[in-house]
N, C-alpha and C positions, 0 to 999 in steps of 0.2 A: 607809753609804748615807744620803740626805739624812732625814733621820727615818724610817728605812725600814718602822718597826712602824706607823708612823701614818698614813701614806702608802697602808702596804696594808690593813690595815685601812677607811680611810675611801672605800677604791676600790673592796674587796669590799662595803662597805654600799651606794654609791651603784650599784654594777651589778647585784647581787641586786636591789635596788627596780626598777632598767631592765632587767631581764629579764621582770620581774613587770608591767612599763607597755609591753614591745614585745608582749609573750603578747596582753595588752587589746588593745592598738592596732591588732594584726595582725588580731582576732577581730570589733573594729568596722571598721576597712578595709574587710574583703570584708564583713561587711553592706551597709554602703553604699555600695561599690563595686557588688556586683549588685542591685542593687535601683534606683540612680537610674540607672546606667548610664553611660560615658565623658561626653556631654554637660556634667549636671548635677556629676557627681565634678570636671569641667573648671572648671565655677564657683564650687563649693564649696572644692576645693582654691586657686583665685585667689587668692580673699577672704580663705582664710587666709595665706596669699602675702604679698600687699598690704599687709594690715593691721601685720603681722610685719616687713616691711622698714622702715615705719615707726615699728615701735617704740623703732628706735633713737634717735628724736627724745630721749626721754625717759630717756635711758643719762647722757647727757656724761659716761660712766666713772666715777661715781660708786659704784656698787656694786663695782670693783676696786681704786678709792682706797680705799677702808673697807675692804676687809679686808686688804690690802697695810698700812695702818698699824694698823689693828686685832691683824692675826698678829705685829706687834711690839712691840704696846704695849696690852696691855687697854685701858687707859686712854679709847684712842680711843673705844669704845663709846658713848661719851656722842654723838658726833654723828653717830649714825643718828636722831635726834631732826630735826635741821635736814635732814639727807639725805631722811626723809620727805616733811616740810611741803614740799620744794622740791619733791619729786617728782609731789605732787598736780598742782601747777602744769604741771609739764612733760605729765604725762600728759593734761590737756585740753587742750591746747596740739598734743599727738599727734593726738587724735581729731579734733580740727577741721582738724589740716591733710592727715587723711586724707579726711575729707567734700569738702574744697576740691579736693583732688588728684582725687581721683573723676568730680565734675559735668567737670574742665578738661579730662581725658582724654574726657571723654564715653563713658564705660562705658552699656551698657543700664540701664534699670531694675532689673529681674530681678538684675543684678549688684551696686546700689549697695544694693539692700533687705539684700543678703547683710552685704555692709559695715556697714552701718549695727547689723546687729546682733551683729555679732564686733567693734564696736568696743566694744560695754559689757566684753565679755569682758576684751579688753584692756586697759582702764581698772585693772582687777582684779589683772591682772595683773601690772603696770607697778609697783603697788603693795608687792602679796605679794613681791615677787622681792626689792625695794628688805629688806623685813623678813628674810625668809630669809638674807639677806647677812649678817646678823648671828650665826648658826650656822656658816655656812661661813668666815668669820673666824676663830671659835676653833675650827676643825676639826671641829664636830660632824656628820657630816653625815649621819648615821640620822637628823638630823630632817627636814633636806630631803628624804632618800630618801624620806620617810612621806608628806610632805607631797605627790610627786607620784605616790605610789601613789594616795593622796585624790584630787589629780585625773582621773587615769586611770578611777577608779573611779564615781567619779560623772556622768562626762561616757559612760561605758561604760553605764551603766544608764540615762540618761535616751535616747542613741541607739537603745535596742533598745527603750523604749518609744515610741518614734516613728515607729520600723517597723515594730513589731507592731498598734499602735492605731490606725494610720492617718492621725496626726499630719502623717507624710513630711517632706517635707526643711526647712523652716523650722523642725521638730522637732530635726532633725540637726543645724542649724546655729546651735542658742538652746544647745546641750550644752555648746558651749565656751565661753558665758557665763555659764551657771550655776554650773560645773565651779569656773571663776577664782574666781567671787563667794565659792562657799564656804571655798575656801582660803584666799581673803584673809582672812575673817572668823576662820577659824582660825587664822593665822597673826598677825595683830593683838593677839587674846587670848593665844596662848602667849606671844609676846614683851613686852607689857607687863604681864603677871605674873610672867614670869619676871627680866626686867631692870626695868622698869618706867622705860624711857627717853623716855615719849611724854609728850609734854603739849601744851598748846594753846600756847602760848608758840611762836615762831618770832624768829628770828637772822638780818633777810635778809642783813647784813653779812657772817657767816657763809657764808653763800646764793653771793654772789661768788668769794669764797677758796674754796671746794667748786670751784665751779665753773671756777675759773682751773686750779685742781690737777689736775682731772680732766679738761681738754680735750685732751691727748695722747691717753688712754686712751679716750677719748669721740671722737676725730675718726680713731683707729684702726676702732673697732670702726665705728662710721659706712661708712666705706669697705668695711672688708668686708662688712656687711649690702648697701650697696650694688650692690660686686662680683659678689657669691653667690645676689644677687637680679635683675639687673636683666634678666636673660635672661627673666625671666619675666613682666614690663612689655615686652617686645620683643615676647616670642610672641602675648601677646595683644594683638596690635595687628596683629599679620602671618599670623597660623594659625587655626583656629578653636576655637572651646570644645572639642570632641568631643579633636583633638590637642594638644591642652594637658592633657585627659583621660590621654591615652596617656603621656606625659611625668612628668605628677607621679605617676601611678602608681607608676612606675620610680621617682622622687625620692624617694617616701614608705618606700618598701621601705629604700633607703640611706639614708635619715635613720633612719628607726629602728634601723640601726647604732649611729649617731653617741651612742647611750647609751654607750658603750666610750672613746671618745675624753674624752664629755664629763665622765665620772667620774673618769677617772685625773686629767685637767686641773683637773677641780674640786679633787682631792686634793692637786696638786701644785703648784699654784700660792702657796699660803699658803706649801706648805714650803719652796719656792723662797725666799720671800720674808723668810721666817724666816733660811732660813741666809748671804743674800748678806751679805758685809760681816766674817761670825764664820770662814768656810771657805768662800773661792773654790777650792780646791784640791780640796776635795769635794765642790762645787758642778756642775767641771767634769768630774770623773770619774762624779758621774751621772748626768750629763746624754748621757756616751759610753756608761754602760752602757741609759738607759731606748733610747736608740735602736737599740739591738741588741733590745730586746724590743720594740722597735714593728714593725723590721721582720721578725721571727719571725710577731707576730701577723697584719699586711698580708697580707702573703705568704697566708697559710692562707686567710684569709677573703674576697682576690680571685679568688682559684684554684677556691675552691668555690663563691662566685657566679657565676661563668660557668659550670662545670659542670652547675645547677639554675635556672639562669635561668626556662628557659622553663617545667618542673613546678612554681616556685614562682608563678609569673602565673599559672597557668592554677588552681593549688587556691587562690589567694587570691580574686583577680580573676574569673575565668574564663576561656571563651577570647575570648567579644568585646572582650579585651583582649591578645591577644596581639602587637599593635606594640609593648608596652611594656619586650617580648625586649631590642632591640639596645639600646634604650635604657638600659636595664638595666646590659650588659654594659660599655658603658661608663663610665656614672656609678659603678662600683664604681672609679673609678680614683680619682674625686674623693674617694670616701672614705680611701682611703688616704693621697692628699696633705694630707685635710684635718688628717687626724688627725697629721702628720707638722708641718703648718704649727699648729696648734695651739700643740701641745708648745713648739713653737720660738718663739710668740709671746708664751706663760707665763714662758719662761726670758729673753726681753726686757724685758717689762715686771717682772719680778723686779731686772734691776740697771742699771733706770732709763735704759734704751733703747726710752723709749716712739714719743719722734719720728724715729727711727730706723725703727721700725716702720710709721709714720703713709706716712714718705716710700714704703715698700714697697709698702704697700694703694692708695698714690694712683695710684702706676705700676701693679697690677693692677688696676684699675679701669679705666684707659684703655687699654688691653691688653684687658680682658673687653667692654668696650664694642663695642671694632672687630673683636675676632673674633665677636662675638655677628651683628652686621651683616649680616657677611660670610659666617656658614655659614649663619644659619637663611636667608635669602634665597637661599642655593645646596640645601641640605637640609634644610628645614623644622627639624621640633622636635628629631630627633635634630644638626642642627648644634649648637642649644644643646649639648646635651649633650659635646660633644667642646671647644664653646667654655670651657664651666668647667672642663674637664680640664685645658685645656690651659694658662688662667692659673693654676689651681690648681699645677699642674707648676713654673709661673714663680717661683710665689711661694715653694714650699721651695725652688728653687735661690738665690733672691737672702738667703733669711733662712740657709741655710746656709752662705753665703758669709760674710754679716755678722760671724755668729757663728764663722767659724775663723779671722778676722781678730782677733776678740775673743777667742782661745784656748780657746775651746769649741769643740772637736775631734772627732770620733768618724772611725777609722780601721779601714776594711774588714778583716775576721780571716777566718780559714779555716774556723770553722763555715758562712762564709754555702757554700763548696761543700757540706757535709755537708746544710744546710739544702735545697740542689737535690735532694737522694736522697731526704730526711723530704717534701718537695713531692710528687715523682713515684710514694712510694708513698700517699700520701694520694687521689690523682687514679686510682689504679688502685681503690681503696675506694671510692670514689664511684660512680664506671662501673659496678664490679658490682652494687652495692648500688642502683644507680637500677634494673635490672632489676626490682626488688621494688616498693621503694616512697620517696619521695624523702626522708621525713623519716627513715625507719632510714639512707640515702644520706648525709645531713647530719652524724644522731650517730655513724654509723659512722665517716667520712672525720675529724671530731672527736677519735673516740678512736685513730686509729689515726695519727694526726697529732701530738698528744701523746706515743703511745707510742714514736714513733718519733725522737721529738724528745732524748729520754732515751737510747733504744738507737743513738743517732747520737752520742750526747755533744754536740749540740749545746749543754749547759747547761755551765757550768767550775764549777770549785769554790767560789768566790765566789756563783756562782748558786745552786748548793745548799746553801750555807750561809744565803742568806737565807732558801731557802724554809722548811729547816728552824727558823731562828731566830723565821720567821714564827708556824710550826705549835707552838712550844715555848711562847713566852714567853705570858702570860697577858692577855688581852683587856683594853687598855686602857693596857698599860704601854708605856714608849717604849724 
């Protein structure tokens, strides 16, 4: 397997920390979800929306070029130095074309105050991330984990003093500026103590060549910040704040999934990256077996959000949120594909099929555009939701096309029927178990999804030999 100790290792550090920041998230959610009510959650969740589709200004792929040549070359480390100082630049360069985009849309007041002050956050941000990159390069990624427990945790306490104090919502919405600031500040010190690559000195010549290297990977991710966003610059122009409420509610719930997806990807990107070139042959045999564990894991965790849709709205949210059911039920599909399209877009940009990629995001993009159009003006906010399903759907099929043209393959096997029996008895665990109470419903359907997974042999022997080799060998070894 592609470094398969290192792999799982750096995937159990980063979802242990994202279990630990979805617990937070989930616990400030419904505070301020019952407390400001759909309305105000409609404008608070925007803002962070808005600001976040723009951040891609400030990307040009620089942070995947670094560690794409960092995971093969220490060496590289020296130019997170110029990667910074560029980054300063880009990130005011973000904020102001957030303030500009704002007055042109002609947003309310009330809306751009919001902006105005998630944009310091984001300045922060844009920063820290650029520094962080330089851990997730040489695989460490207990330090990232750490690093957004700190933010969770501090953006977690200054919200629940804002609701308790009387502060209220401009209270709530200074958390994720604060949040960023600290970590920045924390993450600036750890790195130039520990590598000590900062200095005032800047290379704009540098600055270019960065920049030319990383515009595939920077006008990929572009597009899809765009794609995966732009539904939500639609809505709020054709629906009102209160359903746009009802909407990211549902969104918030399946992003905080997206800690699953974004750990394994974070782990496996480097080692992707490590091994193209040394063993394509093993490159592409794990690439056929990680997709047999994605779609074990899919499977499980669509099945059981539609199950508990509506008792998890109603104990998070409440019920003056219960439109946020169907919506719900569908964007759980996005998460599947995303996590599907991910994977597949790691193993691209791993062997230098980046404009490959670029060509695929551009065609979903004008695809999410006109189905966006077309449903929310036929069915308001839940058409969004069916509209990113359904380019999301597009986009694993065109990238898995790509790729079995490029002899990266993965060939349906007969666990997936065993996998239909481990489904149908996990859904009969749930049903009973909702009788009681939805979270025994949840861990129940969990374990008995697991166990069943075993008592089906859905795992072959390859499989449990890494699990064991996992559980054997000594933390840290490869």
């Amino acid at each position: 397997m592609i470094g398969g100790k290192k792999i799982a290792l750096n995937t159990l550090f980063l979802m242990l920390s994202s279990v630990v920041n979805v617990a937070i998230s989930l616990f400030t959610t419904a505070i301020i979800a019952r407390n400001i009510g759909p309305e105000l959650y409609g404008r608070y969740t925007f803002g962070l929306t808005f600001i976040l589709m723009f951040s891609i200004l400030a990307n040009f792929g620089l942070e995947s070029l670094f560690i794409r040549e960092t995971a093969r070359d220490r060496s590289n480390l020296r130019i997170i130095n110029e990667i910074f100082h560029l980054k300063i630049v880009l990130a005011v360069f973000t904020i102001v074309s957030i303030v500009v985009s704002a007055h042109i849309l002609n947003y309310p007041f009330a809306t751009i105050q919001v902006l105005y002050i998630l944009c310091a956050g984001l300045f922060f941000q844009i920063l820290s991330e650029s520094l962080l990159s330089v851990y997730r390069s040489i695989e460490k990624m207990h330090v990232t984990a750490l690093f957004s427990i700190l933010f969770r945790v501090v953006s977690a306490v200054i919200i629940v003093v804002a609701v308790y104090s009387g502060i209220g919502f401009f209270g709530i919405v200074s958390a994720y500026s604060v949040g960023n600031a600290i970590v920045f500040g924390a993450s600036f010190a750890l790195v130039h103590w520990q590598f000590r690559p900062l200095h005032l000195r800047s290379n704009m010549s540098a600055w270019a060549a960065l920049i030319k290297q990383g515009i595939p990977f920077y006008l990929s991710a572009l597009l899809t910040m765009f794609y995966t966003r732009i539904n939500i610059i639609i809505l709020s122009k054709l629906v009102s704040e209160r359903d746009i409420g009802y909407y990211m509610a549902a969104l918030n719930l399946v992003e905080n999934l997206y800690f699953i997806p974004n750990a394994f990807n974070t782990s496996v990107f480097p080692a992707f990256s490590r091994l193209y070139g040394s063993s394509v042959e093993a490159l592409q045999k794990g690439y056929a077996r990680m997709t047999k564990y994605l779609i074990i894991l899919t499977a499980a965790v669509a099945a059981g959000t539609i199950l508990v849709s509506e008792q998890v709205i109603i104990l998070i949210y409440g019920k003056e949120f219960i439109a946020s059911v169907p919506v719900l039920n569908v964007l759980i599909f996005l998460w599947v594909f995303t996590f599907f399209s991910n994977t597949q877009s790691s193993l691209l940009f791993s062997i230098h099929k980046e404009r490959t990629q670029v060509k695929i995001m551009l065609a979903a993009t004008v695809v999410n555009i006109i189905l966006n159009i077309i449903l929310i003006r036929g069915y308001g906010y839940i058409g969004a939701a069916y509209a990113s399903v359904l380019t999301e759907g597009i986009v694993v099929a065109m990238i898995t096309a790509t790729l079995w043209r490029l002899r990266f393959q993965y060939m349906p096997e007969f666990y997936l029927l065993r996998l239909a029996f481990v489904l149908i008895a996990m859904v009969a665990s749930v049903k009973l178990l909702l009788e009681f109470n939805v979270v025994a419903a949840i861990a129940g359907g969990a374990f008995s999804y697991i166990g069943c997974l075993f008592l089906m042999r859905v795992f072959d022997s390859d499989d449990i030999y890494y699990m064991k080799s996992f559980v054997r060998r000594k933390t840290g070894s490869e």
